[in-house]
Backbone bond lengths (Angstrom), bond angles and torsions (degrees), N, CA, C in turn:
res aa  C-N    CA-C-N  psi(-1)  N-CA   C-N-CA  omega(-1)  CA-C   N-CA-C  phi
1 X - - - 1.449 - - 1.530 111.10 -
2 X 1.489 122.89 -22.16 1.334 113.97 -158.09 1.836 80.74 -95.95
3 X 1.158 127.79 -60.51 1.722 114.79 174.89 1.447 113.27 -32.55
4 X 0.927 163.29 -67.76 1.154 165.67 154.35 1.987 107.21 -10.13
5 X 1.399 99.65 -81.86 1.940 103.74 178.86 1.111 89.45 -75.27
6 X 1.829 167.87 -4.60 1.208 94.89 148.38 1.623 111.64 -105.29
7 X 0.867 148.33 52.34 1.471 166.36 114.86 1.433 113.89 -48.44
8 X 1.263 136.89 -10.24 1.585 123.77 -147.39 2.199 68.24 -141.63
9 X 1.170 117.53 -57.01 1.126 105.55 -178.93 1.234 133.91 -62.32
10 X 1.164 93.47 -34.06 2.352 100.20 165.34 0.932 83.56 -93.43
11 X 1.123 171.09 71.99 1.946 157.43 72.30 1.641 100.51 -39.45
12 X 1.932 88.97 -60.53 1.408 92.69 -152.95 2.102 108.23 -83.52
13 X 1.491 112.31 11.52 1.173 107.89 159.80 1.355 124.82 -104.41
14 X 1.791 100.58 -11.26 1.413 95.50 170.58 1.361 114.65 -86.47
15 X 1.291 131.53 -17.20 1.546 134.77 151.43 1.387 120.75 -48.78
16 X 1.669 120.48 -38.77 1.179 101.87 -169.49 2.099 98.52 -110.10
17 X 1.312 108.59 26.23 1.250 120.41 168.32 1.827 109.18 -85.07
18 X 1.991 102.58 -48.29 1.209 109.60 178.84 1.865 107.06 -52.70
19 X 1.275 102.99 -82.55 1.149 117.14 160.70 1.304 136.26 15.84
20 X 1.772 113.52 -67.07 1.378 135.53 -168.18 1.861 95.73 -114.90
21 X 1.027 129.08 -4.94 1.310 137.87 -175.08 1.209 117.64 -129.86
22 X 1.515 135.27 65.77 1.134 158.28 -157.67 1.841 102.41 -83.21
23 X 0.769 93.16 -44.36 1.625 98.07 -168.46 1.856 102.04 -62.94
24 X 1.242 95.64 -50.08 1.505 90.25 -176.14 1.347 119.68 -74.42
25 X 1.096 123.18 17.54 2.041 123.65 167.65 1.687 83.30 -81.90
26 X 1.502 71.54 143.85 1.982 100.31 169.73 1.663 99.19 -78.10
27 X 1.168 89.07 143.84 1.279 116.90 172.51 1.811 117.10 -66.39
28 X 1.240 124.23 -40.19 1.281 131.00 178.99 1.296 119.49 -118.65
29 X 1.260 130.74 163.41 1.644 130.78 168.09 2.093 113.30 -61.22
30 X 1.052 83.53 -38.26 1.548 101.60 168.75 1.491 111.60 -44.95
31 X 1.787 112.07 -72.01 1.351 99.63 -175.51 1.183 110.55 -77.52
32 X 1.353 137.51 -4.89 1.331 128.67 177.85 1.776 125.18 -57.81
33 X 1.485 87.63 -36.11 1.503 114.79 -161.20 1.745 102.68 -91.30
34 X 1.645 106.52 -12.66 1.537 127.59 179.63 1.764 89.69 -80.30
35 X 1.261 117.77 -51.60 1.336 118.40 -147.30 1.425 102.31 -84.28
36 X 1.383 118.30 -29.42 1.738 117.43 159.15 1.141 121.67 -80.05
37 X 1.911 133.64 4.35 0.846 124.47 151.40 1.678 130.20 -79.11
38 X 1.418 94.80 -23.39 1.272 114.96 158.61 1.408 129.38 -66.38
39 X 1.115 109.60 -40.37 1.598 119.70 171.43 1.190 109.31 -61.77
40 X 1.522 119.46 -43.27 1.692 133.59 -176.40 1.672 100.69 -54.61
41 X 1.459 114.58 -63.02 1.257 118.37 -176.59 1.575 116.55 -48.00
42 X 1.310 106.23 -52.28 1.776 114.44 -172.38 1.702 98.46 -57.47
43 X 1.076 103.38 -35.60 1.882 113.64 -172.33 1.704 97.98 -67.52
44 X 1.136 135.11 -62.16 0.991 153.48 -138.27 2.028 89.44 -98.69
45 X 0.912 145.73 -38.25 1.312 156.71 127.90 1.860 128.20 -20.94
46 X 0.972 105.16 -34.65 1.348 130.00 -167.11 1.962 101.25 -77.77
47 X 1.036 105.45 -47.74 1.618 99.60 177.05 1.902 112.82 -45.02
48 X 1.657 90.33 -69.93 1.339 80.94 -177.05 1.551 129.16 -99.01
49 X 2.018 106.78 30.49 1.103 110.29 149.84 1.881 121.00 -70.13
50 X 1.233 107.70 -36.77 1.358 149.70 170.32 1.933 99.58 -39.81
51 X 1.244 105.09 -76.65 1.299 117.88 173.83 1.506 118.51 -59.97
52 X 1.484 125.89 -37.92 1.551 102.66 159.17 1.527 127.80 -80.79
53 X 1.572 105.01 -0.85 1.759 99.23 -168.46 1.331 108.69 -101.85
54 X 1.516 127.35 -41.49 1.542 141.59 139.68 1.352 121.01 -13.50
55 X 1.008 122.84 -70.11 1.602 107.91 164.75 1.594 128.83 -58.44
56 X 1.647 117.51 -14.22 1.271 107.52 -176.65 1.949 105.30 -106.81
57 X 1.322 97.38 13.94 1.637 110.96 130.87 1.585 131.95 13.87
58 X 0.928 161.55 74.18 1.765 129.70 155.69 1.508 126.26 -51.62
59 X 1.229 104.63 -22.74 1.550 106.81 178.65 1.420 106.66 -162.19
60 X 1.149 105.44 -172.63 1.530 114.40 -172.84 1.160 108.27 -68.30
61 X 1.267 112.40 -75.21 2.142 139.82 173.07 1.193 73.34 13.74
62 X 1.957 103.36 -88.87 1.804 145.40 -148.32 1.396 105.02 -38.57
63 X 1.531 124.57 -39.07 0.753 153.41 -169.12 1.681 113.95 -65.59
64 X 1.481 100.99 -54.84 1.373 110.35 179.78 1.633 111.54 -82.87
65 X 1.373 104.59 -10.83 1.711 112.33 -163.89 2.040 95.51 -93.10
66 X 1.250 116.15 -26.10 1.335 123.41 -153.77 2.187 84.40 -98.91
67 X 0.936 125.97 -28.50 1.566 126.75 -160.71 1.967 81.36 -86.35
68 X 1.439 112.66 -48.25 1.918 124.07 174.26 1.590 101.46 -42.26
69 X 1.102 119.16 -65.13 1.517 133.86 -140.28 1.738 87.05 -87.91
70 X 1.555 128.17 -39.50 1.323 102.05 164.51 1.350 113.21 -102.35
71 X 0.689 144.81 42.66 1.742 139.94 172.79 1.372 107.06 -132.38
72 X 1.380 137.32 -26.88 1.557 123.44 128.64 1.337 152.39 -12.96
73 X 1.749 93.59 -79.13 1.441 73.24 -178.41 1.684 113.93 -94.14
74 X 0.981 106.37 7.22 1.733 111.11 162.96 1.338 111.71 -88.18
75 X 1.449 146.48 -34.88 1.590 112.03 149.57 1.433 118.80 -70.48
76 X 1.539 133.79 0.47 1.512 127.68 165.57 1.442 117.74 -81.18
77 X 1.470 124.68 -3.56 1.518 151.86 -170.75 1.428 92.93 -110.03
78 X 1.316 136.21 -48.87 1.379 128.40 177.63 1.837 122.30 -75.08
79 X 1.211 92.13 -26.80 1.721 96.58 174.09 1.569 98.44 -87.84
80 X 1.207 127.98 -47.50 1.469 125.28 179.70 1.807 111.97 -59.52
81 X 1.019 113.64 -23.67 1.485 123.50 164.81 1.586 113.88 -68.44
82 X 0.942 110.32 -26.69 1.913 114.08 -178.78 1.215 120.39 -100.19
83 X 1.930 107.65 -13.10 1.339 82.73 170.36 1.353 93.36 -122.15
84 X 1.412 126.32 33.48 1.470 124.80 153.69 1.848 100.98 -84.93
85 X 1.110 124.54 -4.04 1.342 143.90 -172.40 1.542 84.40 -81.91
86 X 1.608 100.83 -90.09 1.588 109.21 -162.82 1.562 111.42 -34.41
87 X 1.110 98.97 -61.99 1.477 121.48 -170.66 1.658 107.03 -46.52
88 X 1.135 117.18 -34.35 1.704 114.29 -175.68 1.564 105.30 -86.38
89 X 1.807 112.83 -41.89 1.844 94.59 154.32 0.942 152.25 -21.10
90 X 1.345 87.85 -56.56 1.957 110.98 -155.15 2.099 82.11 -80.88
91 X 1.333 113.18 -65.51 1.228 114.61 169.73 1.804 121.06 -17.96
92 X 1.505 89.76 -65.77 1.582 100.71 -179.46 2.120 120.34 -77.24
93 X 1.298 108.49 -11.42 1.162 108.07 149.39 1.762 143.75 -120.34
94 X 1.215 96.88 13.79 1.429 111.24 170.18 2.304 114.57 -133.62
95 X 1.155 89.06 -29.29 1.649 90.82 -170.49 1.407 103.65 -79.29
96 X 1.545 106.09 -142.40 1.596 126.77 172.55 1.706 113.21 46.26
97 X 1.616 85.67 -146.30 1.362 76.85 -174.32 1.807 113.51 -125.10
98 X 1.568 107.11 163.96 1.765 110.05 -157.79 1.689 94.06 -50.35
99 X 1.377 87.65 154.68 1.656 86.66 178.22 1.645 84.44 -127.56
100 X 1.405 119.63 155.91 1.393 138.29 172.61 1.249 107.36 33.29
101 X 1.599 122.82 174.11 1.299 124.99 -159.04 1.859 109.84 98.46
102 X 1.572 124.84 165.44 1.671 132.45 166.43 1.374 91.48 -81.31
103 X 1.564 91.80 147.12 1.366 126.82 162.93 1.317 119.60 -48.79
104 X 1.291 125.64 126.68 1.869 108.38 176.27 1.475 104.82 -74.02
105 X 1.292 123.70 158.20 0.732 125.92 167.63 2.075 122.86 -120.41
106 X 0.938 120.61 156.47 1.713 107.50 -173.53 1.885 112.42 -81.14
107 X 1.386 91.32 -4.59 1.863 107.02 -165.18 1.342 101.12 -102.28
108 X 1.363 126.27 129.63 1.441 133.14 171.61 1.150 100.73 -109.73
């Protein structure tokens, strides 16, 4: 049960990160797809960041609070990476502006 809510809850902060944080969407499909490769890495990094910092520990608690404090906001950086993904699609095949095609003109 706890995989599930907190998955649905860093969804729903990386949605309302996009959202309220405009400035930080990438500008292109390019860096988007840069910035989830990056996210991939930090994700993919995280085990055996995990494994050298965990043992230098004082106690357990610290222990369980320090594995929280990085495994957060690096899966909230990896979901916020995908739908800076989606979001530049849907953008780049339905929004913006007409691409190719004549000019309209106001004169018939």
């Amino acid at each position: 049960m706890l995989e599930p809510a907190m998955l649905i809850g860093l969804g729903l902060v990386a949605v309302w990160t996009y959202v309220n944080c405009p400035r930080l969407r990438p500008a292109s499909l390019m860096r988007a797809f840069l910035h989830v490769a990056i996210s991939f890495a930090a994700f993919a990094s995280l085990p055996a960041a995990i494994g050298f910092l965990v043992p230098l520990a004082p106690t357990p608690a610290l222990a369980r609070y320090l594995v929280l404090a990085l495994l957060i906001p690096t899966l909230t950086y990896v979901l916020l990476t995908w739908v800076w993904v989606l979001a530049r699609i849907l953008h780049d095949l339905f929004g913006g502006t007409p691409r190719g095609g004549h000019p309209a003109t106001s004169e018939t």
